[in-house]
C-alpha positions in Angstrom: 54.0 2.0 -166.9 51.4 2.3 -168.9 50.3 -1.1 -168.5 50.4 -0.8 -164.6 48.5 2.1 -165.1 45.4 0.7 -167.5 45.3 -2.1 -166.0 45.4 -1.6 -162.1 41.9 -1.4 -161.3 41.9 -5.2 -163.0 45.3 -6.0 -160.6 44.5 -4.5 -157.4 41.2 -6.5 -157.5 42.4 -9.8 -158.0 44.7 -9.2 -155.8 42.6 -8.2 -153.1 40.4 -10.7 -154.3 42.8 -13.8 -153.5 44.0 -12.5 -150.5 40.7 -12.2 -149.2 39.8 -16.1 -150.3 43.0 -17.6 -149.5 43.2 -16.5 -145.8 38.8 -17.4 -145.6 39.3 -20.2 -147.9 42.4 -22.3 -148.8 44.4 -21.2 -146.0 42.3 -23.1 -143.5 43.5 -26.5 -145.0 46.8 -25.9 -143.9 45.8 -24.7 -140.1 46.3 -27.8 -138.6 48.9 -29.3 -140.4 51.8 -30.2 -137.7 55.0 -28.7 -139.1 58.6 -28.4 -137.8 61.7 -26.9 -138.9 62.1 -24.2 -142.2 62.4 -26.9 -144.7 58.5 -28.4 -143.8 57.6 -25.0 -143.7 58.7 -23.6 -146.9 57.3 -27.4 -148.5 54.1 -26.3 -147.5 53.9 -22.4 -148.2 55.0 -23.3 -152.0 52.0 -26.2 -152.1 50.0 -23.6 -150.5 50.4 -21.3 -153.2 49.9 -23.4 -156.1 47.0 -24.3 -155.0 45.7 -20.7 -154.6 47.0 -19.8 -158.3 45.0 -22.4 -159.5 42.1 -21.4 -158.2 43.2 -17.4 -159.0 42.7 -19.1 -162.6 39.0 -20.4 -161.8 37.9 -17.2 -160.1 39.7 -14.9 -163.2 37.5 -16.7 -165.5 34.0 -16.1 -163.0 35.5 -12.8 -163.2 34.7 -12.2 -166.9 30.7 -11.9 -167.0 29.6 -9.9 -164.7 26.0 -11.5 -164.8 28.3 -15.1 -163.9 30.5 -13.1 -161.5 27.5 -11.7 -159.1 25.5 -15.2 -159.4 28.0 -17.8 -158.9 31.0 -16.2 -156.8 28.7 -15.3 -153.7 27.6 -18.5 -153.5 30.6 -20.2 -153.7 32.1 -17.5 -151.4 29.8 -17.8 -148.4 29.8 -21.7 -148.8 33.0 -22.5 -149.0 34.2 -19.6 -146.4 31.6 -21.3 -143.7 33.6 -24.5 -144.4 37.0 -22.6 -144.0 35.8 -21.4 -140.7 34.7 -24.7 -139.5 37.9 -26.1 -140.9 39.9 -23.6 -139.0 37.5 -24.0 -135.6 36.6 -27.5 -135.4 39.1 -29.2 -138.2 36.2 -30.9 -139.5 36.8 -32.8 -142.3 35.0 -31.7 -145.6 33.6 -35.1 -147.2 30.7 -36.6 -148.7 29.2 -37.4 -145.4 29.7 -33.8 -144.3 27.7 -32.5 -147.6 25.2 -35.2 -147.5 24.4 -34.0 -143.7 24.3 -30.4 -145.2 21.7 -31.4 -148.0 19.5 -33.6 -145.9 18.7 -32.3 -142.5 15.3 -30.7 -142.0 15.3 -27.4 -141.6 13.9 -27.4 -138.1 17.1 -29.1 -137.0 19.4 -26.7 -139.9 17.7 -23.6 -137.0 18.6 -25.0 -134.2 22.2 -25.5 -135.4 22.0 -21.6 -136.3 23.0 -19.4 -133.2 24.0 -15.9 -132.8 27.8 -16.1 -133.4 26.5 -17.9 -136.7 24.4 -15.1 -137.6 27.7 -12.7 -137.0 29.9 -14.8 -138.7 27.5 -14.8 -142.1 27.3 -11.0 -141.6 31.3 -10.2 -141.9 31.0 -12.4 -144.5 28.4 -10.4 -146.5 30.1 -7.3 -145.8 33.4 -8.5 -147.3 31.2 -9.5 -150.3 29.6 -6.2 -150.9 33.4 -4.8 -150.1 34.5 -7.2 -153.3 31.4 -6.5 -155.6 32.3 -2.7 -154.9 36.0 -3.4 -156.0 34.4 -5.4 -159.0 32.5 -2.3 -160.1 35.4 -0.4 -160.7 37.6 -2.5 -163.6 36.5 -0.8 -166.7 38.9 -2.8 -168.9 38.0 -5.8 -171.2 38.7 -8.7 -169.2 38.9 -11.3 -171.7 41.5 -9.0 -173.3 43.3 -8.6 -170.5 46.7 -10.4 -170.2 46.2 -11.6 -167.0 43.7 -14.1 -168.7 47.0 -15.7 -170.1 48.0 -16.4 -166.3 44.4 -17.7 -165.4 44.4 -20.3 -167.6 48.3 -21.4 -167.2 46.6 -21.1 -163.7 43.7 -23.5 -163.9 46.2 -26.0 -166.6 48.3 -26.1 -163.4 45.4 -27.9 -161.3 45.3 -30.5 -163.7 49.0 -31.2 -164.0 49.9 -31.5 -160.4 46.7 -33.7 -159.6 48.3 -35.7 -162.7 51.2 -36.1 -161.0 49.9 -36.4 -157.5 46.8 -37.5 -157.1 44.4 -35.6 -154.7 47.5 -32.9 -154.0 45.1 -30.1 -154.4 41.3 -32.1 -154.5 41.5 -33.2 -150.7 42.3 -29.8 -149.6 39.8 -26.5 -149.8 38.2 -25.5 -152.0 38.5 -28.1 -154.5 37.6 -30.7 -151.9 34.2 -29.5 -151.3 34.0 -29.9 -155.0 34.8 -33.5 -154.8 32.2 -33.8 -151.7 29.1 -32.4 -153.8 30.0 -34.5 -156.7 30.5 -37.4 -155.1 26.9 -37.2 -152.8 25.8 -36.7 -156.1 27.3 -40.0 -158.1 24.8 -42.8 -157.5 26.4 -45.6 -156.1 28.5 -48.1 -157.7 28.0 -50.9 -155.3 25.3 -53.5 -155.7 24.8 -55.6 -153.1 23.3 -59.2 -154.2 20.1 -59.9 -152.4 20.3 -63.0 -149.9 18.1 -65.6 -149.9 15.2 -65.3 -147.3 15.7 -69.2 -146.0 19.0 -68.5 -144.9 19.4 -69.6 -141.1 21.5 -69.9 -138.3 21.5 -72.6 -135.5 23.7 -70.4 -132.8 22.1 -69.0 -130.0 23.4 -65.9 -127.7 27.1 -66.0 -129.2 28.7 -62.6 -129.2 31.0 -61.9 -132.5 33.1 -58.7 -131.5 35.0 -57.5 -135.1 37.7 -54.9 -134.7 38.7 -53.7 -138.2 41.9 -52.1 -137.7 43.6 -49.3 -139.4 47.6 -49.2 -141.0 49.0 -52.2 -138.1 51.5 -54.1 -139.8 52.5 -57.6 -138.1 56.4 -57.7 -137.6 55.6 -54.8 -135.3 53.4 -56.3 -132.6 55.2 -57.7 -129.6 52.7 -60.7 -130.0 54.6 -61.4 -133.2 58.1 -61.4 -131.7 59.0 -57.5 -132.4 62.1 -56.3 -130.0 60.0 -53.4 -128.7 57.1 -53.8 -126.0 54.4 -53.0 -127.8 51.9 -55.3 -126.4 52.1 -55.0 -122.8 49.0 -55.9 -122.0 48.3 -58.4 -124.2 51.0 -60.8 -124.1 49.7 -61.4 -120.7 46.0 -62.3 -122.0 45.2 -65.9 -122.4 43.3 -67.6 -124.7 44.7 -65.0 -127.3 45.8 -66.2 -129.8 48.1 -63.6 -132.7 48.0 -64.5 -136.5 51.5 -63.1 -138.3 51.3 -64.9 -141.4 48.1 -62.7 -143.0 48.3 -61.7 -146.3 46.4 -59.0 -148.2 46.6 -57.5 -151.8 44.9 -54.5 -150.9 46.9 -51.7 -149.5 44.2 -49.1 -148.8 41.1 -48.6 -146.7 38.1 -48.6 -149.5 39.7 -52.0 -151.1 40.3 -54.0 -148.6 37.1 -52.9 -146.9 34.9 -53.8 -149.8 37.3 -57.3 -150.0 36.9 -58.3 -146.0 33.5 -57.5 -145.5 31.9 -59.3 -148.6 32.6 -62.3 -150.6 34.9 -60.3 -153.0 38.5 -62.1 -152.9 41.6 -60.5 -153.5 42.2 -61.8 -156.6 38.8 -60.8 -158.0 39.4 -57.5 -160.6 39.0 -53.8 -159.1 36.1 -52.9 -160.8 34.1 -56.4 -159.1 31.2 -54.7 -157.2 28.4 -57.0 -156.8 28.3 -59.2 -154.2 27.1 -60.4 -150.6 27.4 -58.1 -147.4 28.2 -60.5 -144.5 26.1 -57.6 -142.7 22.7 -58.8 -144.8 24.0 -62.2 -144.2 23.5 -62.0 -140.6 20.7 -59.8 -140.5 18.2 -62.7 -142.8 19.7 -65.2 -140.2 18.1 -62.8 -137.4 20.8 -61.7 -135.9 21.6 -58.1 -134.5 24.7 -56.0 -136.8 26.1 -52.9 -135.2 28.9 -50.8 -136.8 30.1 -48.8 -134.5 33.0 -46.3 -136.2 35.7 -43.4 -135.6 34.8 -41.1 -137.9 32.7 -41.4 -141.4 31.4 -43.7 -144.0 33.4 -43.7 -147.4 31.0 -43.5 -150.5 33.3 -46.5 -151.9 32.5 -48.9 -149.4 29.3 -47.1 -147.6 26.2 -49.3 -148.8 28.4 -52.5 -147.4 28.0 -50.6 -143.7 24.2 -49.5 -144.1 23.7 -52.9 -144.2 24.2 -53.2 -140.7 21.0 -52.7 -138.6 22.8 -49.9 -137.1 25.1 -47.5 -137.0 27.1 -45.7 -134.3 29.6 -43.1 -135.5 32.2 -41.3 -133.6 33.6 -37.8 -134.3 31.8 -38.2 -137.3 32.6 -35.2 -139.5 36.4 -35.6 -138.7 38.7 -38.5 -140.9 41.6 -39.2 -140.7 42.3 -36.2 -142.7 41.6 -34.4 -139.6 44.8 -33.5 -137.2 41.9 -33.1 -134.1 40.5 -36.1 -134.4 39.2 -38.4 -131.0 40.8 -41.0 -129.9 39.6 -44.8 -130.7 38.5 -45.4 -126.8 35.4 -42.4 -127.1 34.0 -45.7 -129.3 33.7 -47.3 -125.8 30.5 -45.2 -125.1 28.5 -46.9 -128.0 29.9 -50.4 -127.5 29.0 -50.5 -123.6 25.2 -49.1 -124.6 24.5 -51.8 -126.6 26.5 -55.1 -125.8 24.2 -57.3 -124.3 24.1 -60.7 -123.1 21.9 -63.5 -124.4 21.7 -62.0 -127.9 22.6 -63.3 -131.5 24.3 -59.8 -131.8 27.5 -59.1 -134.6 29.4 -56.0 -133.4 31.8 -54.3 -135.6 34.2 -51.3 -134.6 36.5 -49.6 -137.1 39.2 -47.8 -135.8 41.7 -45.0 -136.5 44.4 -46.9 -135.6 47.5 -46.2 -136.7 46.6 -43.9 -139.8 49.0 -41.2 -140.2 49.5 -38.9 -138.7 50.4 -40.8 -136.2 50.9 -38.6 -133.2 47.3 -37.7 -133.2 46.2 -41.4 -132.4 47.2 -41.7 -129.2 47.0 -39.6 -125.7 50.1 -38.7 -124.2 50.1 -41.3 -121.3 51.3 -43.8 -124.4 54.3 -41.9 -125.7 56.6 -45.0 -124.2 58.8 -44.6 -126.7 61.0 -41.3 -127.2 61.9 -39.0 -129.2 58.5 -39.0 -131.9 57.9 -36.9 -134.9 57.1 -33.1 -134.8 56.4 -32.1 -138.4 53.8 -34.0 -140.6 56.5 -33.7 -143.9 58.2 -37.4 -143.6 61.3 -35.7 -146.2 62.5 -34.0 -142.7 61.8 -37.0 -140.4 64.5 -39.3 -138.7 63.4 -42.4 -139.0 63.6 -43.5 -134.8 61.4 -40.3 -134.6 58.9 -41.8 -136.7 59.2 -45.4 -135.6 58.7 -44.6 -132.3 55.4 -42.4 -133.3 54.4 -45.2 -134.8 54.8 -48.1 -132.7 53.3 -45.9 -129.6 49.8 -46.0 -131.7 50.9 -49.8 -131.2 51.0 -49.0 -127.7 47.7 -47.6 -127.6 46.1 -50.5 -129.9 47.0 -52.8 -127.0 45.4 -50.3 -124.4 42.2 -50.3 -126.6 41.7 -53.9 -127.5 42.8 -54.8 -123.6 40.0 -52.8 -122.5 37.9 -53.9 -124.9 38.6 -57.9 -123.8 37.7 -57.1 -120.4 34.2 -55.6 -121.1 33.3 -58.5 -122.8 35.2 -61.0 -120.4 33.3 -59.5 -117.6 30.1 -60.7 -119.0 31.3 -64.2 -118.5 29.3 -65.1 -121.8 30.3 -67.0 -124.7 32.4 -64.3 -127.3 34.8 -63.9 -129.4 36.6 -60.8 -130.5 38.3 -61.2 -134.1 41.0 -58.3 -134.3 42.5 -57.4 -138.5 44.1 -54.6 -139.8 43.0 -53.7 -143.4 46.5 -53.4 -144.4 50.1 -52.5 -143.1 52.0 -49.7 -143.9 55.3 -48.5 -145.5 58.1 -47.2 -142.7 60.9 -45.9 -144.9 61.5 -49.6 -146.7 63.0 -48.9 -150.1 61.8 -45.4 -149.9 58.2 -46.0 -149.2 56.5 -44.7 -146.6 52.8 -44.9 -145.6 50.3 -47.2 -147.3 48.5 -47.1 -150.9 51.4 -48.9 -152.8 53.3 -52.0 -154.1 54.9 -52.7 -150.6 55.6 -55.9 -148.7 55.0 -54.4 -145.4 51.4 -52.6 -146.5 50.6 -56.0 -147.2 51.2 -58.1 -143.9 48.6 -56.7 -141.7 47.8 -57.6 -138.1 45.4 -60.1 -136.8 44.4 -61.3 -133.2 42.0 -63.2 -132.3 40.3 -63.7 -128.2 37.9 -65.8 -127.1 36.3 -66.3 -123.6 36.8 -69.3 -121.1 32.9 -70.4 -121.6 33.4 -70.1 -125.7 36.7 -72.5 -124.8 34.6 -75.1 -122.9 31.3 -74.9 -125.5 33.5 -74.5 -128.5 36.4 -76.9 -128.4 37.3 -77.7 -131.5 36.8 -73.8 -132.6 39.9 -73.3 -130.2 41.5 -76.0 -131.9 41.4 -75.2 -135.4 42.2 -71.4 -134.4 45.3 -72.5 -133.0 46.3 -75.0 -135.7 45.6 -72.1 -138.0 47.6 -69.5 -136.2 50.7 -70.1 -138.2 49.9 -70.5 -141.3 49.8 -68.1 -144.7 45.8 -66.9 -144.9 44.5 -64.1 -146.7 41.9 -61.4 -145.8 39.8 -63.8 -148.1 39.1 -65.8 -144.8 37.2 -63.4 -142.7 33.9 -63.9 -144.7 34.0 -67.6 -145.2 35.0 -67.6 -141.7 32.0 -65.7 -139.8 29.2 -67.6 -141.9 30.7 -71.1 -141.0 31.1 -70.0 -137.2 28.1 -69.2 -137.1 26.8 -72.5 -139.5 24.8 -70.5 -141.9 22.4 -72.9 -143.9 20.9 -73.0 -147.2 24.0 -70.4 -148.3 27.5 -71.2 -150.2 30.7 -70.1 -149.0 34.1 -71.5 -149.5 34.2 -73.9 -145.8 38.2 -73.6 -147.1 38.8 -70.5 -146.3 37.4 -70.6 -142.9 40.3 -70.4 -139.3 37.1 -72.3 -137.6 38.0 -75.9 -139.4 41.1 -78.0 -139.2 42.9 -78.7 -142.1 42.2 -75.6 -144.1 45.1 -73.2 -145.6 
């Protein structure tokens, strides 16, 4: 008793304290988050609370100084509660690109985004801060004396452990992702991208190179590929398509196989390999006209590959796929139509969503052909037709999108090609694997289609040949570099004329 009693100025705060920033703060992360049935539930209420005890652990520690406490905590309060409103309103999703846009617009822009319900929502906010400081006023005991200092720091040891176990558990979630988001805007980058040579040239003339970069499609389950289900209804009735199902990649997430596909880094060269050639600054010294047109944002780990491009069109932009409100793939039509043109030397490049869990969230509803799909985002509780069928309906919808896409271009009656690859495949419950990001045979057999127009056909003959010859054979991701600079003929530059689908006898 006597312990409740000289210390319960010191209790009641911090516990008033972490109410108030877990339901403004870390709560928020957790909003979205699809659950069904008492076990996902329960799963995500214990994750929930470790991650507020380890922050209990950072904020006891602010706690101790009062000159530290009324400095750093309202900044950190106001910040990161802004974010948990926005996370809890919009789902936005707090990254690099999200801080970067925070730090760099002008301030004339920073006013106009400022509106009245803005101006109310900072005021609650500072009146639950002078509500807190109030509360702070009152402890009169010695902190750093106090026992509960014993659980802050079992509190903030307990961050480090679980992120030791599993990685990004509590830094992809608020607050520590915000964290994460100033440091890495922060980090210079680690990318250097080699210089090209200013008499590189090209002798193709208005040819239009249409790049879809796919997202966690896997080969075996496209209809194209011989998959029992009908996932491909539209496109096993396209002609002169052609589907490759022998594609091969080492790299089972986004960031690596990104910085592989898009440069002349092979997938056997060492992780830590970043210097090298964009195919973007390729293109551009061969005066040709790059677009990268995207769902979302740019990863720091792969971003100075797609500033390369002459420009950029992004989607949705400060919503990933960590987002559970995220648009679908088709709003990328608006940018595509406003800038494919005819008679242009133009390289367009769309990165999709695709099949990224979670996978109910990347299609509409019109493409649930196959029932019953997944309700709860924790896979532990999932039946696995449940989460096939999720799955291979955002098969479904890749069909719809890259059907739709064919026929803008085909309508143009040009010469084009459109080059379709997954970055990797993903994990469906083989051998207890689900997802991608892992030693898995099926994250590492991704999807690839490739179309090409009737006027391409009849200017480009033996293209269409060596396409087809090449259909069925083992290639790697390697060949989509090599590939693009000998369709188009780039001179005075080296590339591996092996690794290219464009030439007969390769693979």
């Amino acid at each position: 008793m006597n312990f409740i009693k000289k210390y319960k100025q010191q209790i009641y705060f911090h516990l008033i304290l972490n109410l108030i920033v877990a339901f403004s703060i870390t709560l928020s992360s957790y909003y979205h988050i699809p659950l069904s049935g008492f076990k996902s539930y329960t799963i995500y209420f214990v994750h929930f609370l470790l991650l507020q005890f380890s922050f209990f652990g950072i904020l006891y520690l602010l706690s101790i100084n009062k000159y530290v406490f009324y400095t750093i905590f309202p900044i950190l309060f106001l910040s990161l509660s802004l974010l948990g409103f926005y996370k809890y309103s919009l789902d936005i999703t707090i990254s690099m690109d999200l801080i970067e846009a925070i730090f760099q617009v002008s301030l004339m822009v920073s006013l106009d985004l400022i509106s009245g319900y803005t101006l109310l929502l900072i005021a609650v906010f500072l009146l639950i801060l002078f509500f807190i400081f109030r509360l702070y006023s009152r402890i009169s005991v010695n902190q750093l004396k106090s026992p509960l200092l014993f659980l802050a720091v079992i509190g903030v040891i307990s961050y480090f452990i679980v992120e030791k176990i599993r990685h990004d558990t509590f830094n992809s979630r608020l607050p520590y992702v915000a964290f994460h988001g100033v440091k890495d805007y922060l980090t210079s980058d680690e990318i250097t991208l080699k210089k090209v040579p200013v008499e590189v040239t090209s002798e193709k003339e208005n040819v239009s190179f249409i790049f879809v970069l796919g997202e966690s499609v896997r080969s075996d389950h496209m209809q194209l590929n011989g998959y029992q289900k009908e996932t491909n209804p539209r496109l096993v009735k396209r002609k002169n398509l052609i589907s490759y199902k022998n594609l091969y990649t080492e790299n089972t997430h986004t960031v690596a196989s990104i910085k592989q596909i898009l440069t002349d880094k092979s997938i056997d060269d060492p992780d830590d390999y970043n210097d090298f050639y964009s195919i973007y600054s390729i293109l551009n010294t061969a005066d040709f006209n790059t677009y990268w047109i995207a769902n979302g944002d740019i990863v720091k780990g792969y971003e100075p590959i797609i500033k390369s491009n002459k420009k950029l069109l992004l989607v949705d932009k400060f919503k990933t796929v960590m987002s559970f409100n995220k648009s679908l793939d088709q709003e990328m039509f608006i940018s595509f139509d406003s800038i494919y043109k005819k008679k242009e030397n133009q390289f367009i490049s769309m990165h999709m969503i695709g099949s990224h869990w979670w996978y109910e969230n990347r299609y509409s509803d019109e493409f649930r052909k196959f029932n019953p799909v997944i309700k709860s985002k924790y896979i532990p509780s999932l039946k696995e037709e449940n989460l096939l069928n999720s799955y291979d309906n955002t098969i479904v919808y890749l069909d719809y999108f890259l059907d739709e896409l064919i026929k803008r271009v085909d309508k143009n009656n040009d010469s084009s090609i459109v080059m379709y690859v997954s970055d990797h495949g993903e994990s469906l419950g083989e051998n207890g694997k689900w997802l991608h990001a892992q030693e898995a045979e099926a994250c590492k057999n991704p999807a690839m289609i490739v179309w090409y127009s009737d006027r391409f056909k009849n200017k480009y003959p033996e293209y269409v040949a060596s396409l087809n010859e090449n259909a069925t054979k083992k290639i790697t991701t390697d060949f989509f570099y090599h590939s693009v600079i000998d369709f188009y003929k780039i001179e005075n530059f080296n590339y591996d004329r092996y690794q290219s689908i464009f030439r007969k006898g390769n693979f």
